[in-house]
C-alpha positions as CSV (number, residue, x, y, z in Angstrom):
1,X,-185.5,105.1,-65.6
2,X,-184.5,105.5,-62.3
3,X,-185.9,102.9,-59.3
4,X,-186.3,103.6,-56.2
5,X,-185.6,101.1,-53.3
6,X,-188.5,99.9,-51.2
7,X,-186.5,102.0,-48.1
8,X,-185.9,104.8,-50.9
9,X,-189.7,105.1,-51.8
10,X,-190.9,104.7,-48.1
11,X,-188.1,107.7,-46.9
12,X,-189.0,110.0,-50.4
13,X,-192.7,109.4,-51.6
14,X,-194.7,107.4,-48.6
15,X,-193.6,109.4,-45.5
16,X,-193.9,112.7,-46.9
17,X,-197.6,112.0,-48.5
18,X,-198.5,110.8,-45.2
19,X,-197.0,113.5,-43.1
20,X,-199.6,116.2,-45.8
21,X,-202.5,114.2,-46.0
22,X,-202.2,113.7,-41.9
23,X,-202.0,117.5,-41.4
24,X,-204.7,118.3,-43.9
25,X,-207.4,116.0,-42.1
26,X,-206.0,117.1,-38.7
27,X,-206.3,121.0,-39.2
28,X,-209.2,120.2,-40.8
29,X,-210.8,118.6,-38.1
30,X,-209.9,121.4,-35.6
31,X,-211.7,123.5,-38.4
32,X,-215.0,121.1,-37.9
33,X,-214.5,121.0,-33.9
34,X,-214.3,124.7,-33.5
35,X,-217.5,124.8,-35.1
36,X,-218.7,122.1,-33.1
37,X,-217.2,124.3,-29.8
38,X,-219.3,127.8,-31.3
39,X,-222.8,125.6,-31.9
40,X,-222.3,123.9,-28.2
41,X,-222.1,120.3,-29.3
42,X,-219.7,119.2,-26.6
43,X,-219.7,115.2,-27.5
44,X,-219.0,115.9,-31.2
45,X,-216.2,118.4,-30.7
46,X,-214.7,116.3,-27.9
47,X,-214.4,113.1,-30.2
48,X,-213.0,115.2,-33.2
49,X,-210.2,116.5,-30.8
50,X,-209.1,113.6,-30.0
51,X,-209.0,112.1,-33.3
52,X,-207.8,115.4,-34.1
53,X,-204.7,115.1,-31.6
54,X,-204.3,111.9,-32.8
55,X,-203.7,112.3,-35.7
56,X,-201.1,115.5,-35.2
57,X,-198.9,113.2,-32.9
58,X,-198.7,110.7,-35.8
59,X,-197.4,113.2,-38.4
60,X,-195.3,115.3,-35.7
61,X,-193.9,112.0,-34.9
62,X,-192.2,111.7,-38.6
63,X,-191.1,115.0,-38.9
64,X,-189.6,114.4,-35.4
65,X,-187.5,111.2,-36.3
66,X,-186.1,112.9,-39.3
67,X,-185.4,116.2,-37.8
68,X,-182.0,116.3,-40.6
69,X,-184.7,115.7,-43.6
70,X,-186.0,119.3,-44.4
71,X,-188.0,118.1,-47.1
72,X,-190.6,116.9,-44.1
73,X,-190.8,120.2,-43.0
74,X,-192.3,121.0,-46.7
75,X,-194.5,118.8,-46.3
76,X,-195.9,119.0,-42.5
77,X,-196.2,123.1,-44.1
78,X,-197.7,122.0,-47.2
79,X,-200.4,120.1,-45.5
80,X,-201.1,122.9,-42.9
81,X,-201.5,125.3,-45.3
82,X,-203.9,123.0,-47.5
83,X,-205.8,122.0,-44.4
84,X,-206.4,125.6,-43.7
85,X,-208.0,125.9,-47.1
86,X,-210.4,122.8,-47.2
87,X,-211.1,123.6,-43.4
88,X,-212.6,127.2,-44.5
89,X,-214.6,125.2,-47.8
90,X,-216.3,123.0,-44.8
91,X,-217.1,125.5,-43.1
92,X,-219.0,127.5,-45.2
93,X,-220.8,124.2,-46.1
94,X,-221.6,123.9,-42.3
95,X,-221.6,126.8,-40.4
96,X,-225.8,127.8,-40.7
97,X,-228.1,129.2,-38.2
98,X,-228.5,133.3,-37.7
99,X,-226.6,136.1,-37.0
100,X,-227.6,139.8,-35.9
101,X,-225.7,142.8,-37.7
102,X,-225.6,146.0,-36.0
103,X,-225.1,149.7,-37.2
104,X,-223.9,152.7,-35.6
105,X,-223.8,155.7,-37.6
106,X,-223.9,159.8,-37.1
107,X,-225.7,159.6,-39.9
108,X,-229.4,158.3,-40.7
109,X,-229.2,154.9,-41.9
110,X,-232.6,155.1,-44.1
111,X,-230.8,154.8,-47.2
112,X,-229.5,151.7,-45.4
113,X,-232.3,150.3,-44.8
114,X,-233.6,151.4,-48.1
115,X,-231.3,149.1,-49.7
116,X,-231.5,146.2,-47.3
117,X,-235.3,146.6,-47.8
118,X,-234.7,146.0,-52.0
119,X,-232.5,142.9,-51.1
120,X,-235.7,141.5,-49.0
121,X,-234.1,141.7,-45.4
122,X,-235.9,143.6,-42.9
123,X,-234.0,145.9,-40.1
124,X,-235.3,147.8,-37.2
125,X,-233.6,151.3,-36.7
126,X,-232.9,153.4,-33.5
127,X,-231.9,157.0,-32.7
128,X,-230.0,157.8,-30.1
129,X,-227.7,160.2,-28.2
130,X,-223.8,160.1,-28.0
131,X,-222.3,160.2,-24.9
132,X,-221.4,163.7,-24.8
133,X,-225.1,164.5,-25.0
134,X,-224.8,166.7,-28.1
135,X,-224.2,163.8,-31.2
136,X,-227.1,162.2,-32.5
137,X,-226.4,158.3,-33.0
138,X,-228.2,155.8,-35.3
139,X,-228.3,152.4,-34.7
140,X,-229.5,149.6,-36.9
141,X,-230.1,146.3,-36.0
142,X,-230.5,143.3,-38.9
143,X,-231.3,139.2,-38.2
144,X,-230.3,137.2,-41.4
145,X,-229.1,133.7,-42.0
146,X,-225.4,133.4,-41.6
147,X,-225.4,132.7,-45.6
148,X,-226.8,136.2,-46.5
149,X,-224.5,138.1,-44.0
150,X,-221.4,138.8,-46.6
151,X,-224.1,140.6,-48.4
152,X,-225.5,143.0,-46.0
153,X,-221.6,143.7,-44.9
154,X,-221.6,144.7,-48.4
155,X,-224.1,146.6,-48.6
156,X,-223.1,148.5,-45.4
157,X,-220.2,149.0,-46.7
158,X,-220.9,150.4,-50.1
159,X,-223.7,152.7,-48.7
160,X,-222.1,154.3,-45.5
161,X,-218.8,153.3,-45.8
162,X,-217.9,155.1,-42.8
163,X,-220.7,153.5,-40.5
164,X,-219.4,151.1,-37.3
165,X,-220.7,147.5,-38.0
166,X,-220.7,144.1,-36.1
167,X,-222.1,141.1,-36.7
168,X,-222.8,138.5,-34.2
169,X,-223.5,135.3,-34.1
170,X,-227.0,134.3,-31.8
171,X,-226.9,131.1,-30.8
172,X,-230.5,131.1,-29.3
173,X,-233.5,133.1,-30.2
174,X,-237.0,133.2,-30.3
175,X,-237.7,133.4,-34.0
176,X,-241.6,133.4,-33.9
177,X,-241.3,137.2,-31.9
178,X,-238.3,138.0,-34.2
179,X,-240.5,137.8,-37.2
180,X,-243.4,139.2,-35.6
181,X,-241.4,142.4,-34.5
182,X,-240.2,142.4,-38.1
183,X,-236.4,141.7,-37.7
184,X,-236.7,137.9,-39.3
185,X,-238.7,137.2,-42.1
186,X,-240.2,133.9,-42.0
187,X,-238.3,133.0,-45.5
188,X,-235.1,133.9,-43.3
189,X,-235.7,131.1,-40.7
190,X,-236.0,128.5,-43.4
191,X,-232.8,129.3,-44.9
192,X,-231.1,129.5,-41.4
193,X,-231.9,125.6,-41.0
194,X,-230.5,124.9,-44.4
C-alpha cells in the first residue's frame, strides 16, 4: 500500500478538507447572518460576520499560497457549493414569523379564496379599477406563517395561473387586529412563533 509522507498527507488530504469544511461553515454562516440582517438582530449578525470573514481569510489564504495546486480550487468550489446547500436546510429550520401574500387578478379571485378557505387560511379580497379606468382589478390579500407560504403560492398557482402574486415578508404587525379583521387566524400566530 502506498504511504503518504507527513508533508504528503498535510499538502493532499489535510489542507484540502480544511479548505471545504472552512467554506461550508463560512457560507453557511453568511446564510445565518443574512437572516439575522432580515429579522434586525444587529449584535448577532455582526458577530457571525466576523467569524464569518474570519474564517474566509483562513481558507482563501491556502488556496492563495498554492495558487499552482488546482486541486484547491476543487475544493474551495466544493465547499461553496455544499455550504450553499446546508445554508438553505438552516434556513428553513430558522426563518419563522409571517408573511403577507398578495393577489392581483382581472379575474374574481373567489375560487381563490374558496380554496384557501378549505386549507383553513383566511384572505380578505378587494375590487378595484385599472388605471385606464375601464379594467376591473381584484386584489387579494393573505397573512400566513412563513411555513405555510409554498402552499398558498401553490395554490395560486394551480387555480389562476395567470394571476400577479407577491409575497412579503412583515417584520412587525399587530396580530391581535389582524385576527380580528379576519386576515390571521389565531392558530396562525402560534405557528408563526414556532
Amino acid at each position: 500500500m502506498l504511504a503518504l509522507t507527513q508533508a504528503e498527507f498535510t499538502e493532499w488530504i489535510l489542507v484540502p478538507f480544511f479548505i471545504f469544511f472552512a467554506r461550508v461553515c463560512d457560507v453557511s454562516l453568511d446564510t445565518i447572518r443574512i437572516i439575522n440582517v432580515n429579522q434586525n438582530n444587529r449584535w448577532v449578525a455582526d458577530l457571525l460576520g466576523f467569524f464569518q470573514v474570519m474564517i474566509w481569510l483562513l481558507a482563501v489564504k491556502q488556496v492563495m499560497q498554492n495558487l499552482n495546486n488546482f486541486y484547491y480550487y476543487f475544493f474551495y468550489a466544493g465547499g461553496f457549493a455544499a455550504g450553499n446547500f446546508i445554508g438553505l436546510m438552516i434556513q428553513e429550520k430558522l426563518v419563522k414569523g409571517i408573511v403577507l401574500v398578495r393577489v392581483i387578478s382581472t379575474q374574481g379571485l373567489s375560487l381563490l379564496a374558496d380554496q384557501l378557505m378549505m386549507l383553513d387560511i383566511q384572505s380578505t379580497q378587494m375590487e378595484g379599477v385599472a388605471h385606464d379606468q375601464i379594467q376591473k382589478t381584484y386584489l387579494m390579500l393573505a397573512i400566513v406563517n412563513r411555513k405555510r407560504a409554498q402552499l398558498v403560492v401553490d395554490t395560486i398557482e394551480r387555480t389562476y395561473p395567470g394571476a400577479f402574486y407577491s409575497v412579503q415578508d412583515i417584520r412587525y404587525a399587530s396580530e391581535d387586529n389582524l385576527s380580528k379583521l379576519g386576515l390571521f387566524r389565531l392558530r396562525d400566530r402560534k405557528l408563526a412563533s414556532a
